[in-house]
TORVO-759641 format. One record per residue (C-alpha): residue number from 1; residue in one letter; x, z, y negated. Coordinates in Angstrom, 3 decimals. Example, Ala and Ser with C-alpha at 12.3 -4.5 7.8 and 13.67 -1.06 7.14 Angstrom:
residues 2
R bafi tilum        u        w        v
R    1     A   12.300    7.800    4.500
R    2     S   13.670    7.140    1.060
end
This chain:
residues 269
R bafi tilum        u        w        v
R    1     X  -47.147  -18.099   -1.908
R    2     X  -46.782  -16.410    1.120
R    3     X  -47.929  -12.942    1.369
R    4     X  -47.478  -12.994   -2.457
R    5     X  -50.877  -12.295   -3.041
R    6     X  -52.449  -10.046    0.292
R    7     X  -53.342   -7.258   -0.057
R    8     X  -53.564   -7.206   -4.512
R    9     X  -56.383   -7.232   -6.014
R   10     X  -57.121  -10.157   -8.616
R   11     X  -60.351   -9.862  -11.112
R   12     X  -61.270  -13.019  -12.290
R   13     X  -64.072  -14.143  -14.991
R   14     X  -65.902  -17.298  -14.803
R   15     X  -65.158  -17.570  -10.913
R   16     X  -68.670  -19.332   -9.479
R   17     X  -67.772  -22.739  -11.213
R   18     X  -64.759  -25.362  -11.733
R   19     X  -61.243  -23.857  -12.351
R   20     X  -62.431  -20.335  -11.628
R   21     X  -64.273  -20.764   -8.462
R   22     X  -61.062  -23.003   -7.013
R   23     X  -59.149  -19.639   -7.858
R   24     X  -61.495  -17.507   -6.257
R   25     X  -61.310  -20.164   -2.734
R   26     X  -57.492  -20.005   -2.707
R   27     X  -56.988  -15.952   -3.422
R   28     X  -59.329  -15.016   -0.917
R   29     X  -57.338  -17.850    1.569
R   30     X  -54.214  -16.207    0.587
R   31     X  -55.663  -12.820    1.525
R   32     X  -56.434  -11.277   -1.623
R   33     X  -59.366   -8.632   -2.839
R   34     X  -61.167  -10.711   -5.168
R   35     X  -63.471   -9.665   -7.667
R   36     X  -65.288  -12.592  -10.240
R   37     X  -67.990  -12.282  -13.130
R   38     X  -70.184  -15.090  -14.025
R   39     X  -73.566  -14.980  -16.179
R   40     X  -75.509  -17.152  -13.709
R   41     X  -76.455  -14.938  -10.958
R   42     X  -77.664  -18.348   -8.722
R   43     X  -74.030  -19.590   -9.254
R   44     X  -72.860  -16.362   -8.199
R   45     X  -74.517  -15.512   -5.032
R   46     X  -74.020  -19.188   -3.853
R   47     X  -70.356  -18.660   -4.363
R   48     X  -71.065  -15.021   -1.913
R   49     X  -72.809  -17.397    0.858
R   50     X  -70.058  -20.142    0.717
R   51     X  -66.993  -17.833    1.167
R   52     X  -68.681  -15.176    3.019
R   53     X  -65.603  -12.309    2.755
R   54     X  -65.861   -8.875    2.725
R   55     X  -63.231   -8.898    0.116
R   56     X  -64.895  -10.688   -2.070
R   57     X  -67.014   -8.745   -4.847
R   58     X  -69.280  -10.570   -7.311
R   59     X  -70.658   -9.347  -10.557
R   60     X  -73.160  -10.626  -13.288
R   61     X  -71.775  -10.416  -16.754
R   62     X  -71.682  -12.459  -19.868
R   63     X  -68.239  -11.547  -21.295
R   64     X  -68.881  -12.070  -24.915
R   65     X  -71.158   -8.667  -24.178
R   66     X  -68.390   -6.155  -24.543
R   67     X  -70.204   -3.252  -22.227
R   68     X  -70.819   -6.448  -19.664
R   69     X  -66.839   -6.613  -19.782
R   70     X  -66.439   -3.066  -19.286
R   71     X  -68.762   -2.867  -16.087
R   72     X  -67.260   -5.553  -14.590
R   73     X  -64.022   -3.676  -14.667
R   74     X  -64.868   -0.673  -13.794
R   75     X  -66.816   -1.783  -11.016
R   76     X  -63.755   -3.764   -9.695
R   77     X  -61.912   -0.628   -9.872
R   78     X  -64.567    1.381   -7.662
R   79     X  -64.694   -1.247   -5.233
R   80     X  -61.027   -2.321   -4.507
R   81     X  -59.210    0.918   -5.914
R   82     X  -57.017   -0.952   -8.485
R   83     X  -56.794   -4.239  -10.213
R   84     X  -53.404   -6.035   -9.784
R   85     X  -53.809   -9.173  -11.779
R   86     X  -56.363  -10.500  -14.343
R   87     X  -57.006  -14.424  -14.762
R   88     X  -59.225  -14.436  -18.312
R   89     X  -61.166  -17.825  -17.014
R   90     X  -64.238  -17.578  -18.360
R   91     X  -64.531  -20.378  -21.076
R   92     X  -66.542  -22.895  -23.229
R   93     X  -66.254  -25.525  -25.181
R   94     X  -67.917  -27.397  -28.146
R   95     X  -68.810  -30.830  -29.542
R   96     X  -69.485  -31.002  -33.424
R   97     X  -68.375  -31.769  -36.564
R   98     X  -67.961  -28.933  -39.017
R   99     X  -70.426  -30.489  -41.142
R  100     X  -72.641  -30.586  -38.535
R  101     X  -72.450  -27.257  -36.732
R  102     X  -74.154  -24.354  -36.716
R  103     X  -71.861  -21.524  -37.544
R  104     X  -73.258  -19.326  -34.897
R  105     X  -71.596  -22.246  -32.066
R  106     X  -67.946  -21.525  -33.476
R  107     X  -68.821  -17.271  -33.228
R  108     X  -69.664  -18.150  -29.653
R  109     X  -66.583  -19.373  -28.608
R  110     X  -64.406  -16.907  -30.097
R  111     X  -66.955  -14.286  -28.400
R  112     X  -66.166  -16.033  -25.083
R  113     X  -63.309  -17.482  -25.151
R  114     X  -60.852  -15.082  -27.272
R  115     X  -62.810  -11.752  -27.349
R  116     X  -64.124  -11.592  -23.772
R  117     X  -60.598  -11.622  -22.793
R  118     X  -59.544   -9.105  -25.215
R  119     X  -62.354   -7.197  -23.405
R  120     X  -61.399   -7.474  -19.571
R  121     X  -57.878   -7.077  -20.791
R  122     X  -58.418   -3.749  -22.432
R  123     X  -60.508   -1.780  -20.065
R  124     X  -58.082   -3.075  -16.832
R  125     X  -54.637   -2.788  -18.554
R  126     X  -54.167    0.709  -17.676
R  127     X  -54.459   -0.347  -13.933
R  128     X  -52.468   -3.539  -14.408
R  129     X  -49.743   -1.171  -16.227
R  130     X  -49.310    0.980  -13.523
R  131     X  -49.445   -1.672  -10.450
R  132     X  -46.550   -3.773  -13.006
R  133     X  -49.165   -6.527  -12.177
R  134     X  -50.197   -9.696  -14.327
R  135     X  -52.471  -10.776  -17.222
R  136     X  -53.443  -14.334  -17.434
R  137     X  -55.284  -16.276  -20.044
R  138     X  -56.389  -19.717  -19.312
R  139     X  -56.218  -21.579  -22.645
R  140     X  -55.876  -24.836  -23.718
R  141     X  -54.089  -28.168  -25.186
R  142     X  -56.377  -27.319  -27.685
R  143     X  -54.818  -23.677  -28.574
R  144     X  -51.380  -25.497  -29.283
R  145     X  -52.706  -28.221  -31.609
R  146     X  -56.543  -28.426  -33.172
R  147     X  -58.958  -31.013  -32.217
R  148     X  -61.504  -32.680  -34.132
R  149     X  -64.890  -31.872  -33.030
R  150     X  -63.752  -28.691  -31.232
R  151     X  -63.019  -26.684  -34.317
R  152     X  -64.343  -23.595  -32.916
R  153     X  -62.830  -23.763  -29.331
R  154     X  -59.659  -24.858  -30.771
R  155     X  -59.891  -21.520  -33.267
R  156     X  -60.505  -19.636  -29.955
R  157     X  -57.568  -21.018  -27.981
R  158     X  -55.248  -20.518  -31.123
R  159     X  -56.513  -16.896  -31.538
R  160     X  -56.095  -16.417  -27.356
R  161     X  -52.632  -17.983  -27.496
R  162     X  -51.238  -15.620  -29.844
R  163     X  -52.942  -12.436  -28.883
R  164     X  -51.338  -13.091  -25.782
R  165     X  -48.219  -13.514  -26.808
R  166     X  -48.243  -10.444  -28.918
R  167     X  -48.931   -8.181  -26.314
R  168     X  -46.866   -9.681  -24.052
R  169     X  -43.929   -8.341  -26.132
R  170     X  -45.896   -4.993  -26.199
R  171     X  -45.537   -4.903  -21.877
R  172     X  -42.980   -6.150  -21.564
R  173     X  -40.821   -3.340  -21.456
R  174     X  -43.429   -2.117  -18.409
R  175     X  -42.562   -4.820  -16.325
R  176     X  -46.161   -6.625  -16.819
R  177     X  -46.048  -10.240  -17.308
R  178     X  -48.211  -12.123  -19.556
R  179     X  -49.083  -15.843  -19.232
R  180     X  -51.328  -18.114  -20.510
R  181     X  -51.906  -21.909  -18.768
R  182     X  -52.795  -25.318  -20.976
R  183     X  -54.651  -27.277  -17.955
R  184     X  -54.629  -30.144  -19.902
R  185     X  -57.782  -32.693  -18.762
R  186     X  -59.125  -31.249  -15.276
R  187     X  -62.405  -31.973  -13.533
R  188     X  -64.491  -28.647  -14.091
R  189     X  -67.802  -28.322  -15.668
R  190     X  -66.439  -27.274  -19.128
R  191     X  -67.796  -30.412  -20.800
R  192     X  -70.439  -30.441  -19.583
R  193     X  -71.746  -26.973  -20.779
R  194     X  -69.827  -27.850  -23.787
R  195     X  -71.925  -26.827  -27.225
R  196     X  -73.226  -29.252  -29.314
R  197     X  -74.257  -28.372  -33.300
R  198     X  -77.454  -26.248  -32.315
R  199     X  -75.326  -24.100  -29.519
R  200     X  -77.127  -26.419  -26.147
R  201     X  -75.157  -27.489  -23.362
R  202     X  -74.384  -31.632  -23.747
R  203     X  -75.074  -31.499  -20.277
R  204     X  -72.361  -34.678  -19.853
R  205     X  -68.655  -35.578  -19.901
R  206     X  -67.135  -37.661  -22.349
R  207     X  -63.946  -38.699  -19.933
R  208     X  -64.115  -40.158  -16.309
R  209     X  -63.896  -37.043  -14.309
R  210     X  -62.888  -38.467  -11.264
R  211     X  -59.515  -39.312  -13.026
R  212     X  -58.701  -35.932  -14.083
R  213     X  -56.587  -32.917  -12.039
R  214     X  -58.334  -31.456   -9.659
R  215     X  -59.539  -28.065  -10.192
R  216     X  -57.924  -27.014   -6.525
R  217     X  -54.415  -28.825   -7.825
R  218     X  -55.021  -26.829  -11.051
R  219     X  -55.821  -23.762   -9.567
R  220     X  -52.640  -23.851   -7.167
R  221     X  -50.035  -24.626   -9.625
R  222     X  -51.922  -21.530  -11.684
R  223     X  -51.209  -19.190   -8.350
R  224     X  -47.244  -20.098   -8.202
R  225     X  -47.113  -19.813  -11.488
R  226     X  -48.247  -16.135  -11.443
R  227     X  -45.995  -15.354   -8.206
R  228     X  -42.344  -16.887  -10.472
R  229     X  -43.821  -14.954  -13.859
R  230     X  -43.850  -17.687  -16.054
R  231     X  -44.584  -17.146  -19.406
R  232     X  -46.396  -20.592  -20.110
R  233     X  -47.737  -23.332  -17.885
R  234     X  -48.805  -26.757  -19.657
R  235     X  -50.214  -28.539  -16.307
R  236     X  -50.376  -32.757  -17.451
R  237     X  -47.703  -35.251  -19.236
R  238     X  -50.155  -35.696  -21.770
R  239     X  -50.672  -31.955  -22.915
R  240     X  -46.972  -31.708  -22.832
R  241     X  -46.078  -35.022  -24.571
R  242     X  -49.452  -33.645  -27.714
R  243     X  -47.328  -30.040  -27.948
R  244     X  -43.714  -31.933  -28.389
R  245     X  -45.048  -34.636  -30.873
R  246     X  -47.422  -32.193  -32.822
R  247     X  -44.274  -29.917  -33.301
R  248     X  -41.554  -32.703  -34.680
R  249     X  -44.101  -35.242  -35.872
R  250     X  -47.364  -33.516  -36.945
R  251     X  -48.360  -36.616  -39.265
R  252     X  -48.288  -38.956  -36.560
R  253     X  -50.003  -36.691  -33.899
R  254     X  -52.865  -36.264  -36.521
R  255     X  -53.034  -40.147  -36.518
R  256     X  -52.902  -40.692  -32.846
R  257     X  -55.280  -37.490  -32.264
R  258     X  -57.840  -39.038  -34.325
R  259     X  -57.759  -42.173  -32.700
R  260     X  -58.139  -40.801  -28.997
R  261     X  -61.372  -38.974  -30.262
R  262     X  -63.079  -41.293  -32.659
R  263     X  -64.510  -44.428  -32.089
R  264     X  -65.894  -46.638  -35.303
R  265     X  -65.375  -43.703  -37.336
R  266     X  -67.273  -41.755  -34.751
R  267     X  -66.695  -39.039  -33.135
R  268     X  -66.498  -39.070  -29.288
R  269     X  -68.803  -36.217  -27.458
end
């Protein structure tokens, strides 16, 4: 990644915790103009004290808010003259049945998670068009194959996956590559602000974090990935091994799927 990134500037949502902030640490290392949105100003301004860069700009925004989205661009643009690349990080999860749920946790998500990036994408792609720079969504596992319990953020992921993949054919042409990343299980604080059926944080982790990917390991393989172009990145054996099996043998992936998340009949939050 050498020199790759110096100099460009790279926008990033959801940058003050887990996958995000890792990005944020290793693009400003690599000697990149960094801009990041976040809606918790604490989180943001503790991020500003630990890196302490004068190319680093921070901005409060909730990207489901689609003049939020807009700001935050346009601000990036003021400060750093361009964007180069966009990493569509921001994210959240959910834990609830359907029959459980309110419906109002599953419009979240796709506010978030699908529509936030539509968003950021929008109002920077002019920019990105004309510096033949990148857009990056950071999906999931879950945008490949749907999960029970996660019907929403697996709806969101599905919805991200192919709207990236659409215009990806659209830019093609322009020399602007398009890539979305399936981190598989990594330690970040996604599930623990995951929703449960009244839309409030769990506030725990169902898995033994300390097991998982790093977010730094995630967040370098993400980085190469964007310098060779690649159109996909699946980061773990297991995310790999769910999108072969649920393609040739969707009966059996349903089977194994709902054994890895229930317990007794029970779903695992």
């Amino acid at each position: 990644m050498i020199n790759f990134f110096k100099n460009k500037v790279v926008a990033v949502t959801g940058g003050s915790d887990g996958i995000g902030k890792a990005l944020v640490e290793k693009l400003i290392f690599e000697g990149a103009f960094v801009s990041t949105c976040g809606r918790n100003h604490d989180k943001l301004l503790s991020l500003e004290k630990h890196i302490q860069s004068v190319n680093l700009f921070v901005f409060n925004a909730d990207v489901s808010i689609k003049e939020d989205c807009k700001d935050f661009i346009h601000h990036t643009i003021n400060k750093f003259g361009k964007i180069d690349i966009l990493i569509n990080n921001a994210g959240i999860s959910m834990r609830s049945m359907l029959i459980d749920c309110d419906i109002d946790v599953i419009k979240k998500l796709m506010d978030i998670n699908f529509l936030g990036a539509v968003y950021c994408t929008k109002y920077a792609l002019k920019s990105i068009m004309q510096n033949k720079g990148s857009i990056v969504g950071i999906s999931s596992i879950a945008g490949y194959r749907g999960l029970p319990g996660r019907s929403g953020y697996s709806a969101s992921k599905f919805a991200l996956n192919g709207w990236l993949e659409s215009i990806r054919t659209e830019l093609s042409p322009l020399d602007v590559n398009v890539m979305w990343v399936c981190p598989g299980f990594t330690k970040s604080n996604i599930r623990n602000a995951a929703l449960n059926e009244n839309a409030v944080a769990q506030g725990e982790s169902p898995l033994n974090e300390n097991s998982l990917m790093s977010a730094e390991e995630c967040a370098s393989r993400i980085l190469i990935a964007i310098q060779k172009k690649k159109r996909t990145l699946v980061l773990t054996f297991q995310g790999k091994e769910t999108i072969w099996l649920n393609k040739f043998f969707p009966r059996l992936t349903d089977i194994l799927i709902r054994k890895f998340f229930f317990k007794n009949g029970i779903l695992i939050k």
